[in-house]
C-alpha positions in Angstrom: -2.2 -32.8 3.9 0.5 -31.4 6.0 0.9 -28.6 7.3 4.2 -26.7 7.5 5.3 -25.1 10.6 5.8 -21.5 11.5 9.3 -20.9 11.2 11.8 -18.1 12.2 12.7 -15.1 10.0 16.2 -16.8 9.3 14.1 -19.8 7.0 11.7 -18.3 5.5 11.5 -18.7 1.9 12.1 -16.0 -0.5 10.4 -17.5 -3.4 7.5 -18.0 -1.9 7.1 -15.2 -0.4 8.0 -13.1 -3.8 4.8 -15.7 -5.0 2.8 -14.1 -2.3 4.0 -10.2 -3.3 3.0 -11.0 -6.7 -0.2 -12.2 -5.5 -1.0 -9.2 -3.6 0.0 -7.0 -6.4 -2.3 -8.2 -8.4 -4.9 -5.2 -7.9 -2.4 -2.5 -7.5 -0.9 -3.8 -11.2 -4.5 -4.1 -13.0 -5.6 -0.6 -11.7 -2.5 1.4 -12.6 -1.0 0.1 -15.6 -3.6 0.9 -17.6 -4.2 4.3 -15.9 -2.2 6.0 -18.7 -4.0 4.9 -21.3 -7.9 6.3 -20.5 -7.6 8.9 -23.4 -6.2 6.7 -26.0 -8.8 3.9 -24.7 -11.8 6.4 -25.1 -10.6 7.8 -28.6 -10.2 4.4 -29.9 -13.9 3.0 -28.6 -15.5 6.7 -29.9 -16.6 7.2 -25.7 -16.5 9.5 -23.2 -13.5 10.0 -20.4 -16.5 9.1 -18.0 -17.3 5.7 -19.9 -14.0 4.7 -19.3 -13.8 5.2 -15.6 -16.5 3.0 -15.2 -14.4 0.2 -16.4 -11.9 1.3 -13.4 -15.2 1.4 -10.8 -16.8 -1.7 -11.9 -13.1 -3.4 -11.3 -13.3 -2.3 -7.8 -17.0 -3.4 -7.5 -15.2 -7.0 -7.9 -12.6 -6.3 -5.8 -15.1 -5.2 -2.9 -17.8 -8.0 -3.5 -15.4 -11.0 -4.0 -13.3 -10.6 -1.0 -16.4 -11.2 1.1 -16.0 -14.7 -0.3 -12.5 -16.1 -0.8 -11.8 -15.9 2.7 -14.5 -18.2 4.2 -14.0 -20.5 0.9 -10.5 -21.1 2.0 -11.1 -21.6 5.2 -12.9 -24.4 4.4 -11.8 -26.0 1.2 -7.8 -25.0 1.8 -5.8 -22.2 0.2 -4.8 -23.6 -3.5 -8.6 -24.1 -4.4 -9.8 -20.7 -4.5 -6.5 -19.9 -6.0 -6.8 -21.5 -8.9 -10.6 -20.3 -10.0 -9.6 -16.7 -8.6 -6.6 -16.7 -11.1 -8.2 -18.6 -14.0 -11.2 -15.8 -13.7 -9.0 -13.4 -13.6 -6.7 -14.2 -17.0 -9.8 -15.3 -19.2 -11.5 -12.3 -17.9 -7.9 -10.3 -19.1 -8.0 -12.2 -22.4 -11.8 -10.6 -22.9 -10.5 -7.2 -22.0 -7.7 -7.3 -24.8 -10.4 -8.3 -27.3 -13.0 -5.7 -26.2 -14.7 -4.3 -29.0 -16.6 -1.8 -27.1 -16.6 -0.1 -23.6 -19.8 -2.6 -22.8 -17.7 -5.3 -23.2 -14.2 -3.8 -21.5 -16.9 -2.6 -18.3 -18.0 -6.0 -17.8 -14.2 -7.9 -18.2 -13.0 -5.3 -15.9 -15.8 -6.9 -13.1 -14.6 -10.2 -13.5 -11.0 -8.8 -13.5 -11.6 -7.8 -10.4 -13.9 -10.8 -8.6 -10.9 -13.0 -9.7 -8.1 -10.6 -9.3 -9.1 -10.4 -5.1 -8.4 -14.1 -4.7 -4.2 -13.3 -4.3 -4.9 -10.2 -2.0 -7.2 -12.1 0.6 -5.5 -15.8 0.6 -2.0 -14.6 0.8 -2.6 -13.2 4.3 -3.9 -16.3 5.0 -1.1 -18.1 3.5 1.7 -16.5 5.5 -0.1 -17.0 9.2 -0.7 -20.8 8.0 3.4 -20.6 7.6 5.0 -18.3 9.8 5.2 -17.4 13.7 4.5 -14.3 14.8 7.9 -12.3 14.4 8.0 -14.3 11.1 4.9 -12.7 10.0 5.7 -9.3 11.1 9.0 -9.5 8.5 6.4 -10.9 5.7 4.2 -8.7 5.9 6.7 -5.8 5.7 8.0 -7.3 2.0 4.3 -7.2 1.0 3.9 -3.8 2.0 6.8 -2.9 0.4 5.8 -4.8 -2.9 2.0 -3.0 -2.4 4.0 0.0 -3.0 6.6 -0.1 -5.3 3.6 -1.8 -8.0 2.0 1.4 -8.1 5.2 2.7 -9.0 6.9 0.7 -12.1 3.2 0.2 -13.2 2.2 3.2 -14.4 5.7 3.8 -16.1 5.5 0.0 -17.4 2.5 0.9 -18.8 2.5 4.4 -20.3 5.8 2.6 -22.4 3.6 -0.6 -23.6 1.0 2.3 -24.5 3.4 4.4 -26.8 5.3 1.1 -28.5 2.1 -1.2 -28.5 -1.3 0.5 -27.9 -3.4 0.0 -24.9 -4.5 -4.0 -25.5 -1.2 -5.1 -25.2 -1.4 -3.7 -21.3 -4.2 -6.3 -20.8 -2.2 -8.9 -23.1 0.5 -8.8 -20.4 -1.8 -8.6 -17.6 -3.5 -12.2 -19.1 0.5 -13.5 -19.2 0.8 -12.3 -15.5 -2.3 -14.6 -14.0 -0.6 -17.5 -16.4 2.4 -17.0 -14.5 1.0 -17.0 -11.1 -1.3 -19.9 -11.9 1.5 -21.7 -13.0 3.5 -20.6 -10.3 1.0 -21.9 -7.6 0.2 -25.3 -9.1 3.8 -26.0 -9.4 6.1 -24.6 -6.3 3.4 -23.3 -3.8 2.1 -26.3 -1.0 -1.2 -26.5 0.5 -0.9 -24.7 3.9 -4.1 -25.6 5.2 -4.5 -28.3 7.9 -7.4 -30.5 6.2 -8.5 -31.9 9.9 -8.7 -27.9 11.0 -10.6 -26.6 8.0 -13.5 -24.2 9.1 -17.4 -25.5 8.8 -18.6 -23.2 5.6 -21.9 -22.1 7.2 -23.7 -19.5 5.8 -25.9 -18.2 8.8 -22.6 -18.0 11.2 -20.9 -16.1 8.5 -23.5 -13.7 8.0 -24.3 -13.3 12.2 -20.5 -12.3 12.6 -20.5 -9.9 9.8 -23.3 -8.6 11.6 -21.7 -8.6 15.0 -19.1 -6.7 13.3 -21.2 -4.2 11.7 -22.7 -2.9 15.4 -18.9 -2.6 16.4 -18.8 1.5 17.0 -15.3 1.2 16.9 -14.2 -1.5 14.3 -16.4 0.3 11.9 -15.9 4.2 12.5 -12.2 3.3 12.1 -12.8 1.0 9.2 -14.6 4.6 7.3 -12.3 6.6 8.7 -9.4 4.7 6.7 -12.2 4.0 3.8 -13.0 7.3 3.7 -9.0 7.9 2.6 -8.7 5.1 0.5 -11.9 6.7 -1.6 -10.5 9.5 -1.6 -7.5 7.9 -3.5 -9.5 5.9 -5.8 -10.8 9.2 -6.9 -7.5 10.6 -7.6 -6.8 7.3 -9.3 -10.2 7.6 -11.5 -9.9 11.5 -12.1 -6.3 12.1 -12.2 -5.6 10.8 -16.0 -7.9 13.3 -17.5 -6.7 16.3 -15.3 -3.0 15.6 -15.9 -3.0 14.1 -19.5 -5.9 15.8 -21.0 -6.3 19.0 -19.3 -2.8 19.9 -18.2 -1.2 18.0 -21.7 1.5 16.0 -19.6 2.1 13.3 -22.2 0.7 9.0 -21.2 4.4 8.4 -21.1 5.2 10.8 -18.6 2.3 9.9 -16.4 3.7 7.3 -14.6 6.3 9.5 -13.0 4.0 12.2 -11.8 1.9 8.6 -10.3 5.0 6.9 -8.9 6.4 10.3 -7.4 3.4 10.2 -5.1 3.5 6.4 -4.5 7.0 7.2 -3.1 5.3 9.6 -0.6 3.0 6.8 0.6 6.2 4.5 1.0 8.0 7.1 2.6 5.6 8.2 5.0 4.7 4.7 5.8 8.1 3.8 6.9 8.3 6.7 8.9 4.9 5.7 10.7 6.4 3.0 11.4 9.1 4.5 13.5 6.7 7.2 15.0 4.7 4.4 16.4 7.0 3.1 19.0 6.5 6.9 20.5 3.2 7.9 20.0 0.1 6.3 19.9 -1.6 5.1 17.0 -4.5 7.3 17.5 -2.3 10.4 17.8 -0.7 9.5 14.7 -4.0 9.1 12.5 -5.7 12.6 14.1 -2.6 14.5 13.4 -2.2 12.9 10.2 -5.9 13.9 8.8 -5.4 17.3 9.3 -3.0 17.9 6.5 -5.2 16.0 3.6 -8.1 17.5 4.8 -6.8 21.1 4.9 -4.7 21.1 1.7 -7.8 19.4 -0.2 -10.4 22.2 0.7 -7.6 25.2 0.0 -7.1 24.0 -3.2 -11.1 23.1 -3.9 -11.5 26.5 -3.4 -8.6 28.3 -5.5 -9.8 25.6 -8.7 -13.5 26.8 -8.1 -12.4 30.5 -8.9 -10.5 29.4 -11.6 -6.6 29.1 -10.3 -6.0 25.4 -11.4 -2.8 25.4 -11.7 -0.3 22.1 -12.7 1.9 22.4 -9.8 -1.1 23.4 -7.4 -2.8 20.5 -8.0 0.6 17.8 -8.0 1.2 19.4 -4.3 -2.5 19.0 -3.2 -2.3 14.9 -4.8 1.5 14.5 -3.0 0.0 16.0 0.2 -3.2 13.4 0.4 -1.3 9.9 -0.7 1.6 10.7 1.8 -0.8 11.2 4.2 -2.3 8.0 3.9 0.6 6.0 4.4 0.3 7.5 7.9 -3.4 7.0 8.1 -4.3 3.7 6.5 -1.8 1.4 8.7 -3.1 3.2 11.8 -6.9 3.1 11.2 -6.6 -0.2 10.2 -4.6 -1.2 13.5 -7.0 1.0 15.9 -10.3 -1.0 14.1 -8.6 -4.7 14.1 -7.4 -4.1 17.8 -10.1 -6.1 19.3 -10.8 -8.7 16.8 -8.4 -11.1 17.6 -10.6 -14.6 17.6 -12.1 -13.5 14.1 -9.6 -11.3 12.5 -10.0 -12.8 9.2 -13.3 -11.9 8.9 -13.1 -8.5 10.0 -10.2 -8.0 7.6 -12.4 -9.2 5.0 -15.1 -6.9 6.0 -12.7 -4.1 6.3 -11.7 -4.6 2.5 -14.9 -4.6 1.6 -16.5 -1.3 2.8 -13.0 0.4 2.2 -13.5 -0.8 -1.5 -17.0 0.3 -1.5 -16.4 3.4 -0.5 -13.7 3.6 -3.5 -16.5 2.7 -5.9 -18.5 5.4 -4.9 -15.8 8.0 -5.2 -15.2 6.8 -8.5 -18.5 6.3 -9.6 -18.9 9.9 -8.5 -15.9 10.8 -11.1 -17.3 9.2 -13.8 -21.1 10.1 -13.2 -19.7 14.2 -12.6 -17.6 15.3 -15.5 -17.7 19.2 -16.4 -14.0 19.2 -18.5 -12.3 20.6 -15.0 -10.5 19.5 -11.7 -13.1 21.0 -10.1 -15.1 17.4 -9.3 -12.2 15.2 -8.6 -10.7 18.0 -6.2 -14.1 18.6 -4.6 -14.3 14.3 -4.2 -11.1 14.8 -2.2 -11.9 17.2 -0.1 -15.6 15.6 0.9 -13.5 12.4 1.5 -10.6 14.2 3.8 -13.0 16.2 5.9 -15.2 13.5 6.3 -12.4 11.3 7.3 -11.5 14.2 9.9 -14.5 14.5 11.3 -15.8 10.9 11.8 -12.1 10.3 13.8 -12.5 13.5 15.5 -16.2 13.2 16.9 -17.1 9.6 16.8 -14.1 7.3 16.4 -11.8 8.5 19.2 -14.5 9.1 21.4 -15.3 5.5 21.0 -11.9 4.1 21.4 -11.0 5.9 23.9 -13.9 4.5 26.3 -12.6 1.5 25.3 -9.2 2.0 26.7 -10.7 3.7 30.1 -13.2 0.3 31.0 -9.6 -1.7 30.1 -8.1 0.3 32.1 -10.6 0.1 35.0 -11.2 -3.5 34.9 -7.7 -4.3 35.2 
């Protein structure tokens, strides 16, 4: 099958590579559109708030667990492939989730959601280094970023509308049109990218022994928690924040989305101005000066909740405060732990994923499991997760790198 060439920013494709935003968008779009609707969800099925976070944490189990596998699986067998069961999974698993007659049912659609939904986020990397040279890349990359961010934006708002005109189903009624569309979308205008005579060897043992390799890197994987650490952190705000906003603080499912996209626009906005900083500082400085401010803001405001001062506007500064800060922290933590994988970067990308995701299901596991009617858990899961991040970059991760860079230094 042919393979296209890596082309210049001036030819690449926009339809493609809105195919490939899409794609990507997948997770963001099946995690927060429904977000607004965990009261009405748990009303309706006679369940707990907790109950229905689960169905958010075992979606993230699937995200975790399948990434470990699409990547070597289209290595080997080509990029469309995997695409099309990853998809298909993923919109008969949506179709079970708008019939769900019980949280039982909604928990385990949710897991499939999520093993199938993982496909678009792992191959479309893949897709766009099959297709594009490396300043090519650079410019793709940046419109997925930018579609990674705006999703958790519209989707919430999208969502929290869908919920007032036509209940909560209907959310996973469009989410079952939306993997249609991309199936569709892929069998019909998207072309193999993988060279057939350079597929990979799918070998099990070789796979496993470089996700071992990877897992004795000091640095690769201090920097891969230090960035997982954040992203949990997130995942609890995601889990938590509907019934602190909505339920505790009344600010009505419709309205939700704003208060959500407000602090997606943080991430988005700090992210772009990361990317400027960059050029002057060094990644590293970046990240430690960037973990300050979650961590700080988190444990003030852990404190003032546990005597009782939980105020609205307290709590919307303390959430603003920790996704801005990621969009510093995430891009550079991921950088830092990827800098010396270069001959197996897709691996250690996929193995990134999945302890960052892992450590999301734990912090919303954590939500769901610890649920006294206050803030006071998911503001206490924040904290743990911002300090923790602070102190794994501080004491083990830049010591580490920063070895590194003094033998590269020597031996040149």
């Amino acid at each position: 099958m042919k393979n296209l060439p890596s082309t210049s920013s001036e030819k690449m494709l926009p339809g493609w590579l809105l195919l490939l935003g899409a794609l990507t968008a997948i997770g963001s779009l099946s995690i927060d559109m429904y977000l607004p609707s965990f009261p009405t969800i748990a009303n309706e099925l006679n369940v707990g708030s907790n109950l229905v976070q689960l169905t958010l944490a075992s979606f993230l189990i699937g995200l975790a667990v399948g990434q470990m596998f699409y990547g070597p699986l289209s290595d080997r067998f080509g990029r469309k492939p995997p695409l099309y069961f990853g998809l298909a999974l993923y919109t008969i698993a949506s179709v079970i989730c708008f019939f769900a007659p019980d949280v039982t049912v909604l928990i385990f659609a949710r897991l499939l959601q999520g093993l199938g939904g993982c496909a678009g986020m792992v191959i479309g990397r893949a897709v766009i280094r099959d297709r594009m040279g490396a300043a090519g890349s650079a410019k793709a990359f940046s419109l997925l970023m930018l579609v990674m961010g705006l999703a958790p934006i519209l989707a919430p708002l999208i969502g929290g509308e869908v919920l007032k005109l036509w209940g909560w189903r209907v959310i996973f009624g469009g989410l079952t049109a939306f993997g249609m569309f991309c199936l569709f979308a892929i069998h019909y205008t998207m072309e193999e990218t993988l060279d057939r005579h350079q597929a990979a060897p799918l070998h099990l043992g070789r796979t496993l022994k470089q996700y071992g390799k990877l897992l004795c890197d000091r640095q690769f994987l201090s920097y891969s928690l230090c960035g997982g650490l954040m992203q949990a952190g997130m995942f609890a705000y995601i889990t938590g924040s509907p019934f602190v906003l909505i339920e505790l603080h009344g600010i009505k499912p419709e309205n939700f989305g704003w208060v959500f996209g407000s602090n997606a626009a943080g991430l988005i906005a700090a992210s772009q101005v990361n990317a400027r900083l960059v050029g002057k500082m060094t990644s590293d400085t970046l990240l430690g000066r960037a973990l300050w401010l979650p961590a700080a803001a988190c444990l003030l405001i852990t404190l003032l909740v546990a005597f009782g001062f939980d105020h609205l506007w307290l709590l919307l500064s303390g959430f603003f405060v920790y996704l801005a800060s990621y969009g510093f922290i995430s891009p550079n933590a991921s950088a830092i732990a990827l800098s010396q994988q270069g001959k197996q970067a897709g691996v250690a990308s996929a193995l990134m994923g999945t302890v960052q995701f892992g450590l999301g299901i734990i912090a919303g596991t954590s939500m769901s499991l610890w649920h006294d009617g206050t803030a006071l858990p998911l503001m206490v899961v924040m904290s743990i997760c911002g300090v923790g991040a602070l102190l794994l970059h501080r004491y083990i991760a830049r010591p580490e790198h920063e070895r590194i860079l003094a033998q590269a230094a020597q031996s040149s």
